[in-house]
N, C-alpha and C positions, 0 to 999 in steps of 0.2 A: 525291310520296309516298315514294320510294325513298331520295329527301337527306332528309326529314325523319326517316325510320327510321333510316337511318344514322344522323345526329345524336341519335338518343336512345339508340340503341343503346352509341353511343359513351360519353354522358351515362352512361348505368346501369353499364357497363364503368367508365367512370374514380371512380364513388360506390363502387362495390364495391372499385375500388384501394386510398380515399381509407381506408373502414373496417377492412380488410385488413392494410393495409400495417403491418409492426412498426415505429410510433415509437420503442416501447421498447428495441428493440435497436438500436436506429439512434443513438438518446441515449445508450446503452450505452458502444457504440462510440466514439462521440467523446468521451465523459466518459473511457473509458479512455485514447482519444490527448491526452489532455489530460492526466490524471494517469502518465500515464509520460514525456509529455515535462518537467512540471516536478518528476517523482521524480528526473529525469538535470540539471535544472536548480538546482531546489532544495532538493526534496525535500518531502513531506506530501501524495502524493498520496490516499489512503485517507482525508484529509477531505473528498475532494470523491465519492469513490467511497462509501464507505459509507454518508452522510448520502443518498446519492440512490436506493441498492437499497431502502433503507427507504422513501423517499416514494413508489417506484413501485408499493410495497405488501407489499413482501417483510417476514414477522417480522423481528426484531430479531436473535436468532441463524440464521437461514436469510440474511438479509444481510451477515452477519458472516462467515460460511463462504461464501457464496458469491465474496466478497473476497478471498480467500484464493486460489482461482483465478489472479485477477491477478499477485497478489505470487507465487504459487508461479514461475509464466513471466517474471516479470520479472527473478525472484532469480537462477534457471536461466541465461537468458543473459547477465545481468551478473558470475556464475559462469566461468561457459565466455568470455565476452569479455576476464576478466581473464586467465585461463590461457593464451588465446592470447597475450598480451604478457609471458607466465613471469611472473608475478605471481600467486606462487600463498603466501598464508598457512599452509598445510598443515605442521604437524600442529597448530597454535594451534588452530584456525581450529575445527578438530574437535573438540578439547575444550571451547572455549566453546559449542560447535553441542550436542553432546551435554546439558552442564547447562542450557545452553535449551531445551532439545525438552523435558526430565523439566519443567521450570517451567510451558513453552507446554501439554502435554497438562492440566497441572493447569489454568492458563487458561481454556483450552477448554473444559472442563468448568464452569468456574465459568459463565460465558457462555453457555453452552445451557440452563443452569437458572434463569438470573437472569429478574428478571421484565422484559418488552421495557419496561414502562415506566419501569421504573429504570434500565434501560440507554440507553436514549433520555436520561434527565434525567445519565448523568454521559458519555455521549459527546459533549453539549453542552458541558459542561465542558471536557473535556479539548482540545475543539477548539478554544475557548478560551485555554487555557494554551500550547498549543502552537503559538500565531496569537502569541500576545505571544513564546514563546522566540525564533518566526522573526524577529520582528522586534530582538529585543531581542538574538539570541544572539551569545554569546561567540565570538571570534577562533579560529580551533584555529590551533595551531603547525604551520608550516609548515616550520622549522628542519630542520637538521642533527640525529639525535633517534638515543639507544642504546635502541634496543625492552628492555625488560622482560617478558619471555613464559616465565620459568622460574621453579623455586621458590618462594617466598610470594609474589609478584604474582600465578604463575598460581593459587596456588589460592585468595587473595582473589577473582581475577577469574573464576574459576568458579563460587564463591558466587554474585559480583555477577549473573552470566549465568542463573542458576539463577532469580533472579527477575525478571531483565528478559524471560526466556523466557515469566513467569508473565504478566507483562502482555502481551506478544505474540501470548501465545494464548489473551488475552482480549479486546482490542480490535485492538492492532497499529499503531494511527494515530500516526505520529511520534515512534516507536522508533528510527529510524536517525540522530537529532539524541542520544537517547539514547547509542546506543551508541558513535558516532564522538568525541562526548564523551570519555568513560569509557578508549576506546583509545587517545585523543590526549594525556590528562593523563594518565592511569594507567599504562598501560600503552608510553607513549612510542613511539606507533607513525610512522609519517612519513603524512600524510593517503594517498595512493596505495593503501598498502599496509593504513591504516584501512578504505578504502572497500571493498578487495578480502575482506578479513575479516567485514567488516557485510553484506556480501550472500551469502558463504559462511552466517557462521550465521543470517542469517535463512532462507537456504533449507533450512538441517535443521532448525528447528524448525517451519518453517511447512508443511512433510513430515507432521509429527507432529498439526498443529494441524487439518489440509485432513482427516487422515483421521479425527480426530476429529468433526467437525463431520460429515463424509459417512456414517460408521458409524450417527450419531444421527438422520440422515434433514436435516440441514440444510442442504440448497444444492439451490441452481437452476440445473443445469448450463446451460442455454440462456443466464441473463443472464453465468454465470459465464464462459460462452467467449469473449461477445460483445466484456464489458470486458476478459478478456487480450488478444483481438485486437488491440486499441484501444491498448492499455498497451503491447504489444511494438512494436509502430510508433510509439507516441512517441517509445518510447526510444529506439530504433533513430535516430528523426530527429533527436532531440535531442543525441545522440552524435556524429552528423557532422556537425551543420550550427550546432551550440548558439553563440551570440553573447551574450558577457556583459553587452550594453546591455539586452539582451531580458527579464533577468533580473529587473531593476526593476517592469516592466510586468508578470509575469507575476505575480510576489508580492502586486501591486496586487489584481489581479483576484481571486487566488486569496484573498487577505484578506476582502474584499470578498464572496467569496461564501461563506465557510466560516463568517463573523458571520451573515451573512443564513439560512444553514442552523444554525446552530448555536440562532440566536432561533427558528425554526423548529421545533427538536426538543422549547426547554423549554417552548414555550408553548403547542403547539397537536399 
């Protein structure tokens, strides 16, 4: 009688773990270490982050902000990771940061008002287009390259930043193919010193953007921690240990599931 009690007792004890237990932050979690090691690999992770805050049930701008989370901690140390190796964009960096936060707040706003099922039908979209640029995208130079960061570049490119800030702080998702773009033809930056820049300004605008969304009641601190947890360990892993064969395979997958969620958003 005393093993069989034990045994149920144990039974009842592990049904109660079973209902209990946060899957959700657990999927969180790993979906972040997933998208921050292929934001350090290839880059798009917030197609695999965003599409899934929303299926776990979160609105449409309550998962949009809570996203933001992630990218704030990921920008943050790839910030400071660059400054440790004096690789610092500073004062560029700031000016385009600056006309992006004034673009991203307007974003933001546009994004908490939009109706979630519109947003749903053009985040499919874009997840889309920006599955074909990875595949499809352009060479950036890698040359010998005289930066253009003064006088009529910069203030074309303040413009330009003024509105890439606007989409940033309305979706965000595969912005950084954007703007490494833009700083590598236009602005003739050498990629290094691109990448230290695109994660500079995205961490001021996405400053602007994070308290946007929080002011208006929209985020879920609990999944939002769970995925920078998840996202700052990617990256971290992918930073020491990242292997360029691996890169193939990851873009597979990450293909592969960004179509399956993206059919996912406009159809159901």
């Amino acid at each position: 009688f005393l093993v069989l009690k034990t045994i149920f007792s144990f039974g009842i004890n592990y049904i109660c773990f079973v209902i209990e237990f946060p899957y959700d932050i657990l999927l969180l979690v790993v979906a972040g270490l997933f998208a921050g090691f292929i934001n350090t690999m290839a880059g798009g992770g917030s197609l695999i982050t965003l599409p899934l805050l929303i299926f776990l049930g979160l609105p449409s701008a309550t998962a949009n902000g809570t996203n933001r989370i992630a990218i704030l901690v990921a920008t943050s140390s790839a910030t400071l990771g660059f400054r440790s190796k004096k690789i610092n964009p500073f004062p560029f960096s700031l000016y385009l940061g600056v006309t992006a936060l004034l673009g991203a707040l307007i974003g933001a706003r546009i994004a908490i008002n939009i109706d979630g099922f519109l947003f749903n039908k053009i985040l499919a979209i874009i997840m889309i287009v920006v599955v074909v640029l990875m595949v499809f995208k352009p060479n950036y130079s890698a040359q010998q390259l005289i930066p253009k960061t003064s006088g009529k570049t910069l203030i074309w490119s303040m413009v330009a930043f003024f509105f890439i800030g606007i989409y940033g702080g309305f979706i965000n998702a595969g912005i950084g193919f954007i703007m490494m773009l833009f700083l590598n033809y236009v602005n003739r930056m050498e990629l290094i010193r691109v990448n230290a820049t695109k994660v500079s300004v995205a961490l001021i605008y996405t400053t602007g953007a994070l308290a946007t969304f929080a002011l208006s009641g929209n985020i879920e601190w609990k999944y939002g921690i769970a995925l920078a947890t998840g996202n700052a360990a990617g990256a971290f892993f992918a930073s020491r240990y990242s292997v360029k064969k691996g890169e193939g395979v990851i873009k597979t997958v990450m293909i592969f599931m960004v179509v399956a969620m993206a059919i996912k958003l406009w159809f159901f």
